[in-house]
C-alpha positions as CSV (number, residue, x, y, z in Angstrom):
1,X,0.0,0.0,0.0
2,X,1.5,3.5,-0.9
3,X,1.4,6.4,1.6
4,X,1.4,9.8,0.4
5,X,1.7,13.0,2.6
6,X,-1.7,13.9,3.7
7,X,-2.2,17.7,2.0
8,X,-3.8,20.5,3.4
9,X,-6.4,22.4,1.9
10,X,-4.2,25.3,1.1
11,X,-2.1,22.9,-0.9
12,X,0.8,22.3,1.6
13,X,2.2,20.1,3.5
14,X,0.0,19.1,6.8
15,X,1.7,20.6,10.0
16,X,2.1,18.2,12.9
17,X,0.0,19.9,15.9
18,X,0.9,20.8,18.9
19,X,0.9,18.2,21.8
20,X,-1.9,19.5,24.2
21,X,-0.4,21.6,26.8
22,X,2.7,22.3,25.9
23,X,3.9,25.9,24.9
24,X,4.7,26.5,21.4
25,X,7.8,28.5,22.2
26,X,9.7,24.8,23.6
27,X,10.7,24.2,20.1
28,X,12.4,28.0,19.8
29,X,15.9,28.3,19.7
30,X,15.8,30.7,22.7
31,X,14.4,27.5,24.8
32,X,17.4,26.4,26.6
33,X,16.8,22.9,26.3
34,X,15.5,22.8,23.0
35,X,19.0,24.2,22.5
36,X,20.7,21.3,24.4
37,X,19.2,18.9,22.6
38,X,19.8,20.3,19.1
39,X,23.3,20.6,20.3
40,X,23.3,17.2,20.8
41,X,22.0,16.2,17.1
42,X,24.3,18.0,15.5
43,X,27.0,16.7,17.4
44,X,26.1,13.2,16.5
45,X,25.5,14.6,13.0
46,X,29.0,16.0,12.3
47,X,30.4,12.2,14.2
48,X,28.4,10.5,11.8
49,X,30.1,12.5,9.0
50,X,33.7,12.4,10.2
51,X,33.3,8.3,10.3
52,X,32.3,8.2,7.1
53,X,34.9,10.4,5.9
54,X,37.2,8.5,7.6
55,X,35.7,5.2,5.9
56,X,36.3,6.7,3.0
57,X,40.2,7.6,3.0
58,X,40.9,3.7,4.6
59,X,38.9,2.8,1.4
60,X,40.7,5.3,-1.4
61,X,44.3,4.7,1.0
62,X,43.4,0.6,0.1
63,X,43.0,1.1,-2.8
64,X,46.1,2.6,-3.6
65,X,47.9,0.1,-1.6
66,X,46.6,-2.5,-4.0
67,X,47.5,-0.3,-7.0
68,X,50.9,0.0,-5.8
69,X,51.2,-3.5,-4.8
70,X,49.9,-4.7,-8.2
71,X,52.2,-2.4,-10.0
72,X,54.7,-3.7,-8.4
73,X,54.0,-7.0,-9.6
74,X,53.6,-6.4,-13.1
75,X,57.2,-4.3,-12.9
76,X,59.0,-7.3,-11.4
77,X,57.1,-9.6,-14.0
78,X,58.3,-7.8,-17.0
79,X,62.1,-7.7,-15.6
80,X,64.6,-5.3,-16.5
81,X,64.4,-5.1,-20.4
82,X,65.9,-2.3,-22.2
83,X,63.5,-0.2,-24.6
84,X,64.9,-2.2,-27.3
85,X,64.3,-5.4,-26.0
86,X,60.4,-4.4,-25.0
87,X,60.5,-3.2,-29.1
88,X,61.6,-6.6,-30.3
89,X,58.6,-8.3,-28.3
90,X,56.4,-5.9,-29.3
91,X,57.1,-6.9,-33.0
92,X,56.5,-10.4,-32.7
93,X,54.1,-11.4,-29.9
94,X,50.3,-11.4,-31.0
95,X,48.4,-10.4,-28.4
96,X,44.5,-11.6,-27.8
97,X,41.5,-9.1,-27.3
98,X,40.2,-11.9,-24.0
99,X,40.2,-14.8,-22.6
100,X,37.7,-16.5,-23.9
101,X,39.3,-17.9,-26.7
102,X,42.3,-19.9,-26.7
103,X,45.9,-18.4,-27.0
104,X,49.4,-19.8,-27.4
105,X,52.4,-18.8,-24.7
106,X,56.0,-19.8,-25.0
107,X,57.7,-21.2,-21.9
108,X,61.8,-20.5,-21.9
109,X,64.0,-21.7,-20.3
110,X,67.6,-20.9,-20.4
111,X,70.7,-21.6,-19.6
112,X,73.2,-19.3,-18.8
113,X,76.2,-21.0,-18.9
114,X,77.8,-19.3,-15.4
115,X,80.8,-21.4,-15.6
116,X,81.7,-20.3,-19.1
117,X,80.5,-16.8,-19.5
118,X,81.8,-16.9,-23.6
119,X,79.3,-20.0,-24.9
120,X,77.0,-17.6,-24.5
121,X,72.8,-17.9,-23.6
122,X,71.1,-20.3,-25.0
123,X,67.4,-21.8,-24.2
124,X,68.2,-25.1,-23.2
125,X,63.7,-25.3,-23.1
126,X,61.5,-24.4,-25.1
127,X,57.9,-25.7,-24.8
128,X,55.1,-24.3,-27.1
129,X,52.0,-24.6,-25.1
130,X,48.5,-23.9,-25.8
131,X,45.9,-22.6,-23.1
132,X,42.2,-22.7,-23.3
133,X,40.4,-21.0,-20.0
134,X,37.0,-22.1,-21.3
135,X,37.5,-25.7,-21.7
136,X,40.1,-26.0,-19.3
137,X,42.6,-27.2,-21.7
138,X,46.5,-26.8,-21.6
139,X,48.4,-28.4,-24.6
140,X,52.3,-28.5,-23.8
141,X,54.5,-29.3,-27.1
142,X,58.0,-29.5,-27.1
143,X,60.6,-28.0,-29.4
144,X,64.1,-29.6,-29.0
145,X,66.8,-27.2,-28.7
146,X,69.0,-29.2,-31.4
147,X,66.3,-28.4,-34.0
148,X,67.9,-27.5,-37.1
149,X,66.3,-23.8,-38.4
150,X,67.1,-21.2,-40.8
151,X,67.5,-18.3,-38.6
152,X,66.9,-15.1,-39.5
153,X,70.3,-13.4,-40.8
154,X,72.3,-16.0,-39.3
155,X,71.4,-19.5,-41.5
156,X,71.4,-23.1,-40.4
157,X,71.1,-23.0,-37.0
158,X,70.4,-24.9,-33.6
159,X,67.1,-23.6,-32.5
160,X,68.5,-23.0,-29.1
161,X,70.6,-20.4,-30.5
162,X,67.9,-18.0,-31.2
163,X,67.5,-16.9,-27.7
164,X,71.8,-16.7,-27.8
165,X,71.6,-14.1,-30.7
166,X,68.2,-11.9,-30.2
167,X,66.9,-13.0,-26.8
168,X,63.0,-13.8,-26.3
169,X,62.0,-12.0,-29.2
170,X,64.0,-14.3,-31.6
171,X,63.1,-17.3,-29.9
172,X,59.6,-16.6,-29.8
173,X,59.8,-15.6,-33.4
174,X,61.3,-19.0,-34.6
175,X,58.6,-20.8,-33.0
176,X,55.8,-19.3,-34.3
177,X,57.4,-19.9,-37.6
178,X,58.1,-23.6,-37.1
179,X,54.6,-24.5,-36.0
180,X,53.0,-21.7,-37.7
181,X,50.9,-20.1,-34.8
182,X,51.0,-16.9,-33.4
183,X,51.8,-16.5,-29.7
184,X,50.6,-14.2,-27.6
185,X,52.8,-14.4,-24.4
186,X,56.2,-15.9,-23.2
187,X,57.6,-16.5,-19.8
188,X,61.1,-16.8,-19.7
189,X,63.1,-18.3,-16.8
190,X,67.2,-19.3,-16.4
191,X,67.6,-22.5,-14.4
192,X,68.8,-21.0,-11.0
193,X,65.6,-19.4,-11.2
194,X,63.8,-22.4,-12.7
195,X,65.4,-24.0,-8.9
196,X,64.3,-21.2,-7.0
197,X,60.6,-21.1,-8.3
198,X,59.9,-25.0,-7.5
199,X,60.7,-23.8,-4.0
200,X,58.9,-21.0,-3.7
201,X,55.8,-23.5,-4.0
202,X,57.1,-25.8,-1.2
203,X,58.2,-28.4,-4.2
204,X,56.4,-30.5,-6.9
205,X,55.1,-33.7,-6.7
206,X,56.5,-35.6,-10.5
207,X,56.0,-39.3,-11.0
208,X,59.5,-40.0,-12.1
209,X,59.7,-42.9,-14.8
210,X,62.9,-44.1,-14.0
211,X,65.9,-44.6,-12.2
212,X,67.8,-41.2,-12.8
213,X,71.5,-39.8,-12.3
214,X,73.8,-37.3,-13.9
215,X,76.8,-36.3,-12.5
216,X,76.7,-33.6,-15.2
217,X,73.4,-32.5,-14.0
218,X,73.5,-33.0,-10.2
219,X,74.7,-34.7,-7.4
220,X,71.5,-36.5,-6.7
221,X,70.2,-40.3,-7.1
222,X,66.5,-39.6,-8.4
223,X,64.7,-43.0,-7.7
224,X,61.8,-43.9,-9.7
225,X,58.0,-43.7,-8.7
226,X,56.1,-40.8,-7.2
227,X,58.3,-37.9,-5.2
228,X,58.3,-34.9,-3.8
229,X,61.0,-33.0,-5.7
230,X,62.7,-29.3,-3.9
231,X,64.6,-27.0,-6.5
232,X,67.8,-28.9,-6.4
233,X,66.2,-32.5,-7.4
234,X,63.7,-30.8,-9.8
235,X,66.6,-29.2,-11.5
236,X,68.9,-32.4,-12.4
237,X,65.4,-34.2,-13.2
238,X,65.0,-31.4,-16.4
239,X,68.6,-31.0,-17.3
240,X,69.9,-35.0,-17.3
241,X,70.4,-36.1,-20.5
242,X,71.6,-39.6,-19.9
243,X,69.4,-41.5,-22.2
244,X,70.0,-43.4,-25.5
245,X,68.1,-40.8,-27.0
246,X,69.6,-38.0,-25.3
247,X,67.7,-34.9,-25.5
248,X,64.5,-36.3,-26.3
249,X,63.5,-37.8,-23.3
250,X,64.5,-34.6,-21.4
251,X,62.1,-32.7,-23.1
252,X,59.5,-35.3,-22.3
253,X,60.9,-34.5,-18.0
254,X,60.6,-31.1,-18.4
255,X,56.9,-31.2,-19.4
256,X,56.0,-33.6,-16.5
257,X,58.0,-30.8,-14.4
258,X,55.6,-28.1,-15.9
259,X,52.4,-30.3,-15.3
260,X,53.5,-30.7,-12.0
261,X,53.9,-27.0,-11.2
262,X,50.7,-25.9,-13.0
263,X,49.0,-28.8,-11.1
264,X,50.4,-27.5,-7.8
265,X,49.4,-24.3,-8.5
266,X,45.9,-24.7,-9.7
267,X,45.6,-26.5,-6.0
268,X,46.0,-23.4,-4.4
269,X,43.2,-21.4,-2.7
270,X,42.3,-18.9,-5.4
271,X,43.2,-16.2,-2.8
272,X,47.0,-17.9,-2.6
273,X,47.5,-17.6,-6.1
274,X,48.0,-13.3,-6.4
275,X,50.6,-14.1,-3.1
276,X,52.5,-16.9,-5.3
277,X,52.7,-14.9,-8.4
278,X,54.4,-12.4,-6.5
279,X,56.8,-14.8,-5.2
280,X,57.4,-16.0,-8.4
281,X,58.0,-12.7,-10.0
282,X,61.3,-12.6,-8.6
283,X,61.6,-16.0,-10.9
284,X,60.5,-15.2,-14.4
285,X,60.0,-13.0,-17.0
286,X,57.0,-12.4,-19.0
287,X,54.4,-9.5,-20.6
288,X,51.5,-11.0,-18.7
289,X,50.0,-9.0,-16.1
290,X,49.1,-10.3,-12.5
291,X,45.3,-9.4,-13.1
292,X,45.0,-11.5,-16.1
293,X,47.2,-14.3,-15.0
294,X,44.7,-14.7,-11.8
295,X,41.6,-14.3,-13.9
296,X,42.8,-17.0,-16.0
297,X,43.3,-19.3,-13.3
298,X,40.0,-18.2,-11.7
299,X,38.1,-18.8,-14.3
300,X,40.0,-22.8,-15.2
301,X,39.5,-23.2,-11.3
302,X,35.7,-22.5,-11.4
303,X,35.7,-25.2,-14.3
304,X,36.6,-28.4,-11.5
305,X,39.1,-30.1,-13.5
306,X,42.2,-29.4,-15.7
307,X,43.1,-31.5,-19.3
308,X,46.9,-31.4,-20.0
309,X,48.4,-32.9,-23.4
310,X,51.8,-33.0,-23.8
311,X,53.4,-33.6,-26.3
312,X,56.8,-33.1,-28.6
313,X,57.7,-31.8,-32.0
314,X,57.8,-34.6,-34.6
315,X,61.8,-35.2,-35.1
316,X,64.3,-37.3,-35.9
317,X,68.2,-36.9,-35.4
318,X,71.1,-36.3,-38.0
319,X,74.6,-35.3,-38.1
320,X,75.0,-33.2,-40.7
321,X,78.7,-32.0,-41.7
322,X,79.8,-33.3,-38.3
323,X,77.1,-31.3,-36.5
324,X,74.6,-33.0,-34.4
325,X,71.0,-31.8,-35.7
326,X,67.4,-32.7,-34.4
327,X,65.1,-32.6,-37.9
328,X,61.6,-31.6,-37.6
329,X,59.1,-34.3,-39.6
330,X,57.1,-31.1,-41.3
331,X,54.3,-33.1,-42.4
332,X,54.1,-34.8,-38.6
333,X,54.1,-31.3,-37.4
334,X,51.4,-30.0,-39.3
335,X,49.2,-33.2,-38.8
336,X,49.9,-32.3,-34.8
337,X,49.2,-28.6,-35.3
338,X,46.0,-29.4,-36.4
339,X,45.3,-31.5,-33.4
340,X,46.6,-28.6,-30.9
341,X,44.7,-25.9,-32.4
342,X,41.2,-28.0,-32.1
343,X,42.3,-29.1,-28.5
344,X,42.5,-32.7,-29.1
345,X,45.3,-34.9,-27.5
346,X,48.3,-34.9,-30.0
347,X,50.7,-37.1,-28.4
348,X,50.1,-40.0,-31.1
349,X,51.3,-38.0,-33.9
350,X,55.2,-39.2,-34.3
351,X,57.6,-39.3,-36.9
352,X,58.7,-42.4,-38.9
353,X,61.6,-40.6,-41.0
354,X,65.2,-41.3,-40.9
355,X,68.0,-39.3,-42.4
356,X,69.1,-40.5,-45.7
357,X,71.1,-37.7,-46.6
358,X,74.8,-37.9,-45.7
359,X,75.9,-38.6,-42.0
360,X,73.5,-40.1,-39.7
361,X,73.5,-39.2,-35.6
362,X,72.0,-40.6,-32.4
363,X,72.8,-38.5,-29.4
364,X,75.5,-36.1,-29.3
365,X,78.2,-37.9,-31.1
366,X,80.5,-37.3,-33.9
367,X,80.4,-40.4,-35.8
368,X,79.1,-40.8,-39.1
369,X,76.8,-43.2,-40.6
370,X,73.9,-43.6,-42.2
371,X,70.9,-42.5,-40.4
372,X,69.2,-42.7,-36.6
373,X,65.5,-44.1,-35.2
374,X,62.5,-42.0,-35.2
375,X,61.1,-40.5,-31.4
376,X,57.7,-41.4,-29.9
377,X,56.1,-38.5,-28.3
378,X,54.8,-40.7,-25.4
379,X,58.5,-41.4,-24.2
380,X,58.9,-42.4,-21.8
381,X,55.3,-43.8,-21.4
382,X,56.4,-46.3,-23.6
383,X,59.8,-46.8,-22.9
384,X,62.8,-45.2,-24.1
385,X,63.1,-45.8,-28.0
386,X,66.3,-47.6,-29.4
387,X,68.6,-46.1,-30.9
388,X,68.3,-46.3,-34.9
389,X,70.3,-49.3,-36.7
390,X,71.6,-46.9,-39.5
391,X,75.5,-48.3,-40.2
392,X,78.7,-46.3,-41.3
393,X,82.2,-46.7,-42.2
394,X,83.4,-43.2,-40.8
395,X,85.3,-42.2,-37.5
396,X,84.1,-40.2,-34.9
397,X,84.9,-39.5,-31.2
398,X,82.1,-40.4,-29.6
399,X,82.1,-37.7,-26.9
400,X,78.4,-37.2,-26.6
401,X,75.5,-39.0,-24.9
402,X,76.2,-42.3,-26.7
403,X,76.1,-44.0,-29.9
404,X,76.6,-47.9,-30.8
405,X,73.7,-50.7,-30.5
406,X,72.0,-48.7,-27.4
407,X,68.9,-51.1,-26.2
408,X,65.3,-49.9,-26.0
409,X,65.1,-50.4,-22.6
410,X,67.8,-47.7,-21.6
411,X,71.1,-48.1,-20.0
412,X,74.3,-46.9,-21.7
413,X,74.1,-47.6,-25.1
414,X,77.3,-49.8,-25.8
415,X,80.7,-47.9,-27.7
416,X,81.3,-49.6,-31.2
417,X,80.2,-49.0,-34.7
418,X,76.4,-49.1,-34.0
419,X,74.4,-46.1,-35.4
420,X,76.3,-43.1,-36.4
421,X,79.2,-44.4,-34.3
422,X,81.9,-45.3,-36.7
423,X,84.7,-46.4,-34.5
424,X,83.5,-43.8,-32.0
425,X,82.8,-44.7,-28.3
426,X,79.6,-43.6,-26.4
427,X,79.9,-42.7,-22.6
C-alpha cells in the first residue's frame, strides 16, 4: 500500500499539531533545552560524517595500496628489459582481445652457462603450449633445442641459439614460424631461477619414470616412482640427458616438471595464487600482467578439472657435416598442429623418418653413418626408444650421450660401430 503525505487544503504540507499543553515556544531556539538537545544532534551529525569520511580515505588509501602493490608485480614480471628489447617483443608477440578464446604462450628456459661466461645464452627449453580457460585445456609441445632452423640473418642454426643471438623476441619468433601459430605471451626463466621457483611452491610432486642420475646434471640419485622434488632435485630431473636418445626424453621431464607445477598451482586457494605470483616474479620474466594471470586461473579453477596434453615436435636426429641436428618431420608437425589448435590430444602423432642424406646421428656424437631411429612422443610412457640401426664406415669421437647398438630399454648404449658411431665410443 502506498502512503502519500496527507495535503492540506491550502495545498501544503500538513503541519504536525501541537501536543496538548505544551507551549509553542519549547521548540524555539531561545528555549534552553531545546538548544541542548539540538546541540546534541548536531553533534552526532558531524560524528556520523567524520566516520564516514574517515571510511572513506581507509577505502581510497586501500585502494592505492593494492594499485601499488599490483604495479609492483607487473614491474618485477616484466624484468629489467631495455626499450629495445620491449620493441623486439612488441614486434613479434600477438596479443588476444580476451580470454575467452584460446591463445598460445612460449615457456623458456635458459641456460646461462655461469661457468663459461663466452658460450653464450642459449634456451636449453623451449615448450610451445597452448591454453584454453573455457574448456580448461593446456596443450604442452616441445621444441628440441638441437632443432635445425634457418635463422633469421644467421642461416642453419640450432634452434637453441635463437634466444643466444636476439633474446625472447628471436626465440619466440622461430617458434611461431616452425609450428605456424602466433603467440601471444612468453615467460622466460634461467635454471637458477627455474630452482628457485619450485621452492617457492614448497616443491612438486612428478612421478618420475625411472631410475635417474647425472653427475653432469647433479649430485643426486632420483629414484623412480612418485616424489616430492625441492629446486635442487627438480633441476637435475629437467637437465639429465643420460638417455640413449639424449635430449628427447628430457624434453619429455621437463613437461611432467611443468604439469606438476601448473598442477600445484591450480591447487591453491584462489586467494593464494595473487601471493605466489608475487613470489614467483622474482623468478621469471613475461608481458603478462598479475590481473590476467589470476583471472585466468580463476576462471580454469571454477571449471573443477584441468586436461593437460603434452606432447613433442615430430623429429628425428642427423649429423650433418659433423654437426649433431634434431630434424623436424614437417608433415608430422602439421598433422599435430592441427590437433593442438582444435584441442584434441596430439601425443600419437610421431615421426617415422630417418635421415638418408649424408651422416647419420644418435645423441650427441660425432660419428658418421647412415641415419638414426625416429622418437615417440609418449617417451617415456612407452619406454625409451632404441637407438636407430643406421650403419657407417666413418670415424668419430664419440664424446656425446652415446652412440653404438643402445637397447630400447635404456642403460648406456654400448661404444662400437652401432648407429652413427663409426669407430666412436659412447659414454
Amino acid at each position: 500500500m502506498a502512503f502519500q503525505k496527507r495535503r492540506n487544503p491550502r495545498g501544503g504540507s500538513a503541519r504536525r499539531p501541537l501536543p496538548v499543553g505544551q507551549p509553542a515556544d519549547q521548540y524555539s531556539r531561545t528555549n534552553p533545552s531545546y538548544s541542548k538537545k539540538n546541540a546534541k544532534g548536531n553533534r552526532g551529525k558531524k560524528v556520523l560524517i567524520v566516520v564516514v569520511c574517515v571510511l572513506v580515505l581507509i577505502l581510497a588509501g586501500s585502494g592505492t595500496a593494492v594499485a601499488l602493490y599490483v604495479n609492483d608485480v607487473n614491474q618485477r614480471l616484466s624484468g629489467d628489459k631495455s626499450q629495445e628489447e620491449l620493441n623486439a617483443l612488441a614486434d613479434v608477440l600477438v596479443p588476444v582481445k580476451n580470454y575467452n578464446d584460446p591463445f598460445y604462450v612460449l615457456l623458456i628456459g635458459s641456460d646461462a652457462r655461469a661457468d663459461n661466461a663466452d658460450m653464450g645464452q642459449r634456451s636449453d627449453t623451449n615448450i610451445l603450449v597452448r591454453i584454453d580457460p573455457v574448456n580448461g585445456i593446456i596443450t604442452m609441445v616441445s621444441i628440441p633445442r638441437d632443432t635445425m632452423i634457418d635463422l633469421d640473418g644467421y642461416g642453419t642454426e640450432k634452434f637453441n641459439a635463437a634466444y643466444n643471438y636476439g633474446g625472447a623476441a628471436s626465440t619466440i619468433r622461430e617458434a611461431s614460424q616452425l609450428c605456424g601459430v602466433d603467440i601471444a605471451h612468453y615467460f622466460d626463466m634461467d635454471f637458477e631461477q627455474f630452482s628457485q621457483m619450485v621452492d617457492a611452491v614448497g616443491g612438486v610432486d612428478v612421478d618420475v619414470p625411472f631410475e635417474i642420475y647425472d653427475p653432469n646434471a647433479g649430485p643426486f640419485l632420483i629414484e623412480p616412482g612418485m616424489q616430492t622434488l625441492d629446486g635442487a632435485h627438480a633441476l637435475e630431473f629437467v637437465r639429465c640427458r643420460y638417455y640413449p636418445d639424449g635430449d628427447f626424453t628430457r624434453v619429455s621431464n621437463q613437461r611432467l616438471l611443468v604439469e606438476a607445477l601448473i598442477k600445484k598451482i591450480m591447487q591453491m586457494p584462489l586467494t593464494d595464487i595473487p601471493g605466489t605470483i608475487q613470489t614467483l616474479a622474482s623468478c621469471i620474466d613475461t608481458d603478462m600482467k598479475l590481473q590476467d594471470i589470476v583471472g585466468i586461473a580463476q576462471q580454469m579453477k571454477q571449471l573443477g578439472s584441468l586436461t593437460i596434453y603434452s606432447a613433442m615436435v615430430p623429429s628425428y636426429t642427423a649429423s650433418i657435416n659433423q654437426i649433431a641436428y634434431v630434424i623436424t618431420d614437417t608433415d608430422a608437425l602439421t598433422q599435430m598442429m592441427a590437433l593442438v589448435n582444435t584441442g584434441q590430444d596430439p601425443s600419437g602423432i610421431v615421426s617415422t623418418m630417418s635421415y638418408t642424406g649424408g651422416s647419420g646421428y644418435t645423441g650427441d656424437t660425432t660419428g658418421t653413418g647412415d641415419t638414426t631411429g625416429a622418437y615417440d612422443n609418449t617417451t617415456p610412457d612407452g619406454g625409451i626408444p632404441p637407438a636407430g640401426d643406421g650403419t657407417g664406415d666413418g670415424t668419430g669421437d664419440g664424446t656425446g650421450d652415446g652412440t653404438g647398438d643402445g637397447t630400447g630399454g635404456g642403460g648406456t648404449p654400448d661404444p662400437g660401430d652401432g648407429t652413427g658411431g663409426g669407430d666412436g665410443s659412447g659414454t
